[in-house]
N, C-alpha and C positions, 0 to 999 in steps of 0.2 A: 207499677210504672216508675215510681223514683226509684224504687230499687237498681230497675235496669237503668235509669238514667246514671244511676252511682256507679256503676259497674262498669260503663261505658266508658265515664269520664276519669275513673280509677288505673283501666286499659289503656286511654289515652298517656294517662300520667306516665304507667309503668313504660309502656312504650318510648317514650318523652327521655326517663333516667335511662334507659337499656342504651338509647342512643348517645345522650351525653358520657357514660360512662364508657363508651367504645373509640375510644382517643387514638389508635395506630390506625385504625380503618378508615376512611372517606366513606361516611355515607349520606347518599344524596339522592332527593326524589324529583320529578318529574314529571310535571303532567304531559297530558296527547298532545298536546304544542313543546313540546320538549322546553319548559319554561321549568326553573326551579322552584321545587313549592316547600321544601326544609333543605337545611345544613347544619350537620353535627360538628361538634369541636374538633374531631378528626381531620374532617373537612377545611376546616380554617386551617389549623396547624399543616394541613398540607400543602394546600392550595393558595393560604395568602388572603382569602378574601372572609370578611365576615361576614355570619348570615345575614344580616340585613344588606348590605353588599349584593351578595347572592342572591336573593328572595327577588322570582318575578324575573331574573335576568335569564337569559337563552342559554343552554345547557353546552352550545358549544363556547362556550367562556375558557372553558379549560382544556379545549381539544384544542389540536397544533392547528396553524392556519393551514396546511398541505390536506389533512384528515377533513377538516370544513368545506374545502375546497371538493371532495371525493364525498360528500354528503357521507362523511364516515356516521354521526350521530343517528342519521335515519335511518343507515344500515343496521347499525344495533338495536334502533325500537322492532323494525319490521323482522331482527332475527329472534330477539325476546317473543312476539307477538308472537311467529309461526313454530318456535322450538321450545318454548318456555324459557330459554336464556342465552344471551350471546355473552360467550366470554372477552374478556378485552386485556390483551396484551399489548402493547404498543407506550408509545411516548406523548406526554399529555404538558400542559402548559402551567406554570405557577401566575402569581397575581405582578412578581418582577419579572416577568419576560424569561425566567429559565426552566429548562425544559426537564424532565426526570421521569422515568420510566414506569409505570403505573401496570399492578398485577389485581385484576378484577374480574367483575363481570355485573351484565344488566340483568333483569328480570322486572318482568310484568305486575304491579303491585290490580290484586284480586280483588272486587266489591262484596258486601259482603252476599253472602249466598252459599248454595250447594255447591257450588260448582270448584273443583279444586286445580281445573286446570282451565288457563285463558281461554275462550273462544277465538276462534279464527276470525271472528268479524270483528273482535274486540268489544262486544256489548258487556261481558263483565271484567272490562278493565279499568281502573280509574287512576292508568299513571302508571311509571316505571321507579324502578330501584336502582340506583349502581352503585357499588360498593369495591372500593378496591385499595391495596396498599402503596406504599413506596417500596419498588423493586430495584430502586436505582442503580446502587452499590453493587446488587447480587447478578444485575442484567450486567454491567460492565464487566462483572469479575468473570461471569460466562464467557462474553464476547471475547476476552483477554483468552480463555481457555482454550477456546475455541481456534482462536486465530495462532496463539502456539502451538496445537494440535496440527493445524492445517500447513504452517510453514514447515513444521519437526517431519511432516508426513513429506512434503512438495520437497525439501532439502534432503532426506534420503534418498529419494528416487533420484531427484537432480544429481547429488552427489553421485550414486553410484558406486557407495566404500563397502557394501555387502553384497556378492551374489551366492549363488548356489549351486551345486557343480554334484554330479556323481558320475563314478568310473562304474563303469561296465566289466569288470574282470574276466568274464566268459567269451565276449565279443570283442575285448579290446576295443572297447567304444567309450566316447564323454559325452555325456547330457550335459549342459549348461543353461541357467536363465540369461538373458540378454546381459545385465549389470556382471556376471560372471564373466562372460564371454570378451564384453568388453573390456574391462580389468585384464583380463589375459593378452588383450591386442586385436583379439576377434570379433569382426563384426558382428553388431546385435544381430542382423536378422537371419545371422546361419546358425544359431542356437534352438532354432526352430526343432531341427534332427539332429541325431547322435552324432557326432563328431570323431572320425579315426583319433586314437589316443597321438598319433604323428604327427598331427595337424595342432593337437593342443602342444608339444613340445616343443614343435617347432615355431611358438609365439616367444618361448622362455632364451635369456639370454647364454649366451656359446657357454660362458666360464660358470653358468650354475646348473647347467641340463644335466652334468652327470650325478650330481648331488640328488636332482629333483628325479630322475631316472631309480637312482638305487633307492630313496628313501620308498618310492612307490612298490617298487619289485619286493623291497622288504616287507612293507603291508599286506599285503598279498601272499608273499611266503610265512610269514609267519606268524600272522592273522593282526600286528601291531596298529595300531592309530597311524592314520598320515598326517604329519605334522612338520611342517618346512616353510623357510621364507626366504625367498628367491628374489630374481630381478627378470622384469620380461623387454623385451625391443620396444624400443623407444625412437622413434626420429627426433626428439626434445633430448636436449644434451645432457639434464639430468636424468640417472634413470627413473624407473618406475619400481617399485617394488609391495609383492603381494605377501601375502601368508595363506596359504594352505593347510585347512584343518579336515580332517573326514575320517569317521570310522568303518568299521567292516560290517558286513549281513551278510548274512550266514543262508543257505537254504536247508532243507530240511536233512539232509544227508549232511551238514554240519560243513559243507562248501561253501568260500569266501566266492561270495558271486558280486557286491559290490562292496564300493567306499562310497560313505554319502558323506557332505559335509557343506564347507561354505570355503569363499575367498574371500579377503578384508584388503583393502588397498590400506596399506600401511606407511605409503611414499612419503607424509607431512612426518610421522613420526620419526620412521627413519632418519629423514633429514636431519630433523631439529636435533636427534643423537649425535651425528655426524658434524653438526655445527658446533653442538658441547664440545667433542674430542677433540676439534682443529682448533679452537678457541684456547685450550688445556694446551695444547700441544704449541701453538704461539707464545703462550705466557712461559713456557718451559725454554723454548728456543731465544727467546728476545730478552731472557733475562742476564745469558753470558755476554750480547751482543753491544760493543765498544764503540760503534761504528753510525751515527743517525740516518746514513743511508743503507744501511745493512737493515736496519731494523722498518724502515718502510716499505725496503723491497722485496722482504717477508712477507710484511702486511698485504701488501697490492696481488703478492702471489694466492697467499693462506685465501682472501675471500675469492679471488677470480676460481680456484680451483674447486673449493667447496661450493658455489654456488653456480659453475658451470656457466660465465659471462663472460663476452666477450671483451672488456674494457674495464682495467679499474685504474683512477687514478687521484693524484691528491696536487690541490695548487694552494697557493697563501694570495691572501685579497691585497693587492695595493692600491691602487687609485681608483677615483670614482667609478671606471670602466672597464676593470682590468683586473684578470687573473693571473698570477703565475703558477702556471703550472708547471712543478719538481718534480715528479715520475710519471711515469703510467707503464700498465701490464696489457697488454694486446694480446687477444687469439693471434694465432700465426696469420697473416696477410695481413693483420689489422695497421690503423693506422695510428703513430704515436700524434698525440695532442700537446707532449711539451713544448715550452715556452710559455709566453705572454700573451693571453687570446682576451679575446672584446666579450664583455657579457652577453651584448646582443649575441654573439654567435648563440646562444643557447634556451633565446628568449626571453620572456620576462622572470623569471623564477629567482633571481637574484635579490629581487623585491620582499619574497618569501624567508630567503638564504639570511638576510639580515635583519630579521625578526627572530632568527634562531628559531623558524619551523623545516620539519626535515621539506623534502620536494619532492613527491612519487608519481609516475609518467607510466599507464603502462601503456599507452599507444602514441608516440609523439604525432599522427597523422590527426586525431580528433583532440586535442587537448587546448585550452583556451591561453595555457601558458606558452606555446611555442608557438611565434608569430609565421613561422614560415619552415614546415617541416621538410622541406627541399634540402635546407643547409643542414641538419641534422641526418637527414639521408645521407649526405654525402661523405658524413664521416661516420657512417656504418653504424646511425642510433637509432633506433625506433621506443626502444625502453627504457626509461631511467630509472635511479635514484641519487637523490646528493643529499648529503648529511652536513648541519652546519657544526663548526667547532667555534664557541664563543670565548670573550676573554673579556671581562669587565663590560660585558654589554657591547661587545665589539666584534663584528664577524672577523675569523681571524684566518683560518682558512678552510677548506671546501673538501670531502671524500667524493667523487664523482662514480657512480658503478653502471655498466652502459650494455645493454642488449642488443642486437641485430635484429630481432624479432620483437612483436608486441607479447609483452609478459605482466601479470598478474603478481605484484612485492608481496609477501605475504609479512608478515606482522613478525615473526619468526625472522627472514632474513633479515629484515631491518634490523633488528634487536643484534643481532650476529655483528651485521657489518658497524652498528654503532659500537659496539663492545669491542671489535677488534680498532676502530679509528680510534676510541679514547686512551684505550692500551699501548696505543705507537706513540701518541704524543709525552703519555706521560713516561711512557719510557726516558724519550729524546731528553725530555725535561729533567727525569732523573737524570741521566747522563750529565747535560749543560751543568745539573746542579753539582755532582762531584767533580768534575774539574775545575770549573770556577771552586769549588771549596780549594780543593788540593791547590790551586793555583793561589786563592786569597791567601792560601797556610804559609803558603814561599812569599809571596810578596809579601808579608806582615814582615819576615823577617828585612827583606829586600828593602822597605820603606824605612822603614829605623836608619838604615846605611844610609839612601839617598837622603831624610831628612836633614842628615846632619851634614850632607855633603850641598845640600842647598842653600840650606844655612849658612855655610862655610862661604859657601858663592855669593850669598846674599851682600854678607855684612865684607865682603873679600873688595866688589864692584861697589858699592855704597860706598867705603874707605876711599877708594882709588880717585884719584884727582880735589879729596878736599880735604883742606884745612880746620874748617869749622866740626868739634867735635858735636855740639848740641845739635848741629843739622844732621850729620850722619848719623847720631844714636835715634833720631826720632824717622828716619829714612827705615833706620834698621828696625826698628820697634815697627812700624806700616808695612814691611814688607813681609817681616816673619808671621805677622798677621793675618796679613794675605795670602802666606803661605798654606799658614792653620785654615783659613776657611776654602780653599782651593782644597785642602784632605778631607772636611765635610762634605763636597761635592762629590767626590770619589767615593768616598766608601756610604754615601748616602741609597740603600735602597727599600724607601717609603711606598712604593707603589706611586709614586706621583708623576705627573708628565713634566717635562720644562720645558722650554725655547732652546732650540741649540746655541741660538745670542749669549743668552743666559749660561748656557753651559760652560761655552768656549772663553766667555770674560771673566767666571768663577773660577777656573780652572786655569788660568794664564795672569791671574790678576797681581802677580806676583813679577811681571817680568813687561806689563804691561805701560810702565812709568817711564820706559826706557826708548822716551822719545816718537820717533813713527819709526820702529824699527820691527813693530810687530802689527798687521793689516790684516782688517777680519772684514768681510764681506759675503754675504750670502741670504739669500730670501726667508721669509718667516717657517719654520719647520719643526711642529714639535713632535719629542721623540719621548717616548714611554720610559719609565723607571732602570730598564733593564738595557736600555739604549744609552741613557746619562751616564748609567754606570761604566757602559763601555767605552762610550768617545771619551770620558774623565781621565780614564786609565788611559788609553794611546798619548792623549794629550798630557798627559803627565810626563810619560815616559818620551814624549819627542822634545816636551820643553826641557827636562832636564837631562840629555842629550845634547841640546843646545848649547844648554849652559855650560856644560863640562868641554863638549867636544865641536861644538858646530859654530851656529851663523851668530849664536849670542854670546860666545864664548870671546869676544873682539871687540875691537869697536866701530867695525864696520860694515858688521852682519847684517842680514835683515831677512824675515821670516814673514811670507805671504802666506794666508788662511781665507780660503772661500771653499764654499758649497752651492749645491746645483739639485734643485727638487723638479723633475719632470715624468708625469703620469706615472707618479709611486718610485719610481727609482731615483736613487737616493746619491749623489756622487759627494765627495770631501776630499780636498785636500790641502794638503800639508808643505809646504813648497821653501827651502833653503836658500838663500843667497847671499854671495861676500862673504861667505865664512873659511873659515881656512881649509885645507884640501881634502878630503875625507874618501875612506875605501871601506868595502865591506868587511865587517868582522869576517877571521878565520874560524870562528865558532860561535852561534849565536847564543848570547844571554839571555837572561832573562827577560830583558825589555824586548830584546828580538822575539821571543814566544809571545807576549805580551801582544804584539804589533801584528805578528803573523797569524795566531792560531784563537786568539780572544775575541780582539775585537769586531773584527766582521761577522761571526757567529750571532753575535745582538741584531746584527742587521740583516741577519739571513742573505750572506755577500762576502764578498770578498776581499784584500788587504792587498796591497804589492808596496815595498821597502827598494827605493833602489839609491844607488849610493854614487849623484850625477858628481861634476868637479865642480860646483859652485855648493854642493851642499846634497843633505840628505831631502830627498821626496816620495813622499808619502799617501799612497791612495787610499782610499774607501769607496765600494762601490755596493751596494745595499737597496735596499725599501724600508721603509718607516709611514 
């Protein structure tokens, strides 16, 4: 009798370590009230709770509240009871509230006795088992498998880029699957029956049927692979384009009696080729071109063609509300959009535009950006894109590309039309930058002459009417000064913005002493680096013009200067009076290029010199 009591409680023991030492498993017993009556370390490390914790508490502790809810736990004793085991796959609860995938199963723990399988009334059972893993990782990385399987599957059919197609050589007939049929132009559900080979040919476009005609006839004759990439009819303005593969079958007498093969819609690849070589072929043509309006109206043509759109165009941002737009390319009836148009006309998107995110539209009817797709009807848009061009964090101006139809931008044209917009500006920008070089090259010379002829004027007007030498040397010493810091405002380009105040007083500050014979007036307006540089230079060159030949050249000249800023457009001017009589040069110098061909280009605008009897007058007409 101890024996067996040693034996017993030896069994218990061993029992006892088998379980602690079983750490990746959960296992967990169970009495007939689904009450827990052990928990292994397993168990813990899974579940969160310790066996003391555990002991005694309800078994659905770590089922989901849904599973509780569906008496899932009593499902599993009653399936153990009547099968000997229910398996348990599902999702089970931790002791922190998060959930993780549990791979197991329960079974009926036996009393002891003969009996090696439960009874169905349960008399020798005394409790359940469940033991199961964490599948968490491996159920996820499934589900993930799964659900790539299931879209890679629903995205070929949906697509439609494969069908299957055999010629009939004997009959002069084509089988097709639905996706073949359609790719060719041919409705899916006439693929049902053979199809006259006349019926397939006459899907394929006029200028490639002879091609697809003799490559087939060759197949055929001379038992070759059919192998061709065509274009088929299209009411979409780009074409469509397939590729046809199929070999020959032979019957027993060594008779070519079919071609069997596939069609591949090839129309995205194609393109994107097609955008490579107009892209190659812009960089080649816009590289001889001298001209900033030459090289835009490449651009607007290069994308409208290759992308098959009804509108492209391009405008520079001025004021709060306001585009100008500088070209556009229209299908034939379209309507041109240049000038100066209100952002509203085009909804809210502008909001977008100056965050420097592009703006893709492909149905203006449902889209939350366009408040009222009536006005965009009306100028023949239903599809956009607009691409923003930034400058120091600054929207600077806008590529607009416009559909008539709802269309689908594919990630491809974007990338086209952004590559050809950046290509145009920085063309422009090269250009601006070698004439301003070639031009800074002549005026270095040009400056050395006038310095010294200013100079001359300086200290010539300081002399004139005085006596006192120490006054006039310390006159002449302030103003050749002035003179020197009026040249650092000129040739200063730091990327910085200024006041036009600031510019016009830097730049004048040399002729400014001379009583009220020089009047500046004009509202607050600052102008970017590349603007300073420019009005520096006009003003340079009109002040010492003055000096030499005009209204300051006396002593009873007088020179009015204001400017005019209203909703981005930029006016200045230059204004002579009481100076002596003055006519237009018989050939313009350098300061005439300077005045004409310079400086309005900073202001995206224009210059006019005219030569009244009271003096020379001088416009700018621009944005800034």
């Amino acid at each position: 009798m101890l024996d067996n009591d040693r034996a017993q409680r030896d069994a218990i023991l061993l029992n006892r370590m088998i379980l602690r030492s079983i750490v990746d498993h959960a296992v967990i017993t169970l009495d007939m009230d689904c009450k827990v009556t052990s928990w292994n370390e397993g168990a813990e490390s899974i579940l969160g709770w310790t066996e003391e914790e555990a002991i005694g508490q309800s078994g659905d502790l770590f089922f989901t509240p849904e599973d509780v809810a569906r008496d899932r736990p009593e499902v599993e004793m009653r399936t153990a009871l009547r099968e000997g085991r229910a398996d348990d796959e599902r999702w089970h609860m931790r002791k922190d509230g998060s959930r993780f995938w549990a791979s197991g199963l329960m079974m009926p723990l036996l009393t002891d006795g003969d009996a090696t399988e439960p009874a169905t009334d349960g008399t020798n059972i005394n409790g359940f088992v469940k033991i199961f893993r964490d599948r968490t990782f491996q159920e996820k990385a499934r589900r993930r498998i799964a659900l790539l399987e299931q879209r890679s599957t629903l995205a070929m059919k949906r697509a439609g880029t494969v069908g299957i197609i055999e010629f009939d050589a004997l009959d002069d007939s084509v089988v097709a699957d639905s996706v073949a049929a359609e790719l060719q132009g041919i409705p899916g559900q006439d693929a049902d029956t053979a199809l006259p080979t006349s019926r397939f040919f006459g899907c394929i476009h006029p200028d490639d049927l002879p091609l697809v005609q003799s490559a087939l006839e060759a197949s055929v004759r001379d038992g070759d692979d059919f192998d061709i990439v065509y274009r088929t009819l299209s009411h979409a303005p780009q074409p469509n384009w397939v590729h046809a593969q199929a070999t020959i079958d032979r019957d027993a007498a060594k008779r070519i009696t079919k071609l069997s093969g596939i069609i591949v819609d090839i129309t995205d690849q194609r393109a994107a080729a097609h955008m490579q070589d107009m892209q190659l072929s812009f960089l080649d043509d816009v590289r001889d071109m001298m001209q900033p309006d030459d090289i835009v109206s490449l651009a607007l043509q290069t994308i409208a063609k290759t992308l098959h759109v009804s509108r492209v165009g391009h405008g520079h941002i001025e004021a709060t509300d306001v585009i100008n737009i500088k070209a556009d390319w229209n299908v034939e009836g379209g309507t041109s959009l240049v000038g100066r148009q209100h952002y509203s006309t085009f909804g809210n998107m502008f909001h977008t535009l100056k965050d420097g995110e592009t703006v893709l539209i492909a149905d203006t009817q449902d889209d939350a950006q366009i408040d009222d797709p009536s006005v965009l009807a009306g100028i023949q848009v239903r599809s956009l894109v607009c691409l923003p061009l930034m400058e120091l964090g600054r929207l600077r101006a806008v590529l607009f590309v416009n559909d008539i139809g709802p269309r689908h931008w594919s990630e491809a044209e974007c990338r086209f039309m952004r590559a050809i917009f950046d290509r145009t500006y920085a063309a422009i920008d090269r250009l601006r930058f070698e004439t301003e070089r070639n031009l800074m090259a002549a005026e270095l010379t040009h400056r050395m002459k006038n310095m010294l002829t200013m100079a001359q004027v300086v200290v010539t007007q300081t002399l004139r009417g005085t006596n006192d030498i120490a006054i006039a040397r310390s006159a002449i010493t302030a103003r050749l000064r002035a003179l020197s810091e009026a040249q650092d405002v000129l040739t200063r380009v730091d990327n910085r913005d200024a006041a036009i105040s600031e510019v016009v007083a830097s730049a004048l500050k040399p002729h400014l002493g001379a009583g009220d014979r020089i009047t500046i007036s004009g509202p607050y307006v600052v102008l970017n680096a590349q603007q300073v540089l420019g009005l520096a230079l006009g003003l340079h060159e009109l002040a010492t013009n003055a000096l030499k030949y005009g209204a300051l050249s006396n002593e009873a000249g007088h020179v009015d200067i204001w400017w005019t800023f209203n909703e981005g457009t930029f006016s200045f001017l230059w204004s002579e009076i009481g100076g002596p009589p003055v006519s237009a040069p018989v050939a313009g110098g350098f300061g005439s290029r300077i005045l004409n061909q310079v400086v309005g280009g900073y202001f995206e605008g224009t210059t006019e010199v005219t030569y009244d009897a009271q003096g020379i007058r001088f416009v700018l007409t621009g944005t800034c």
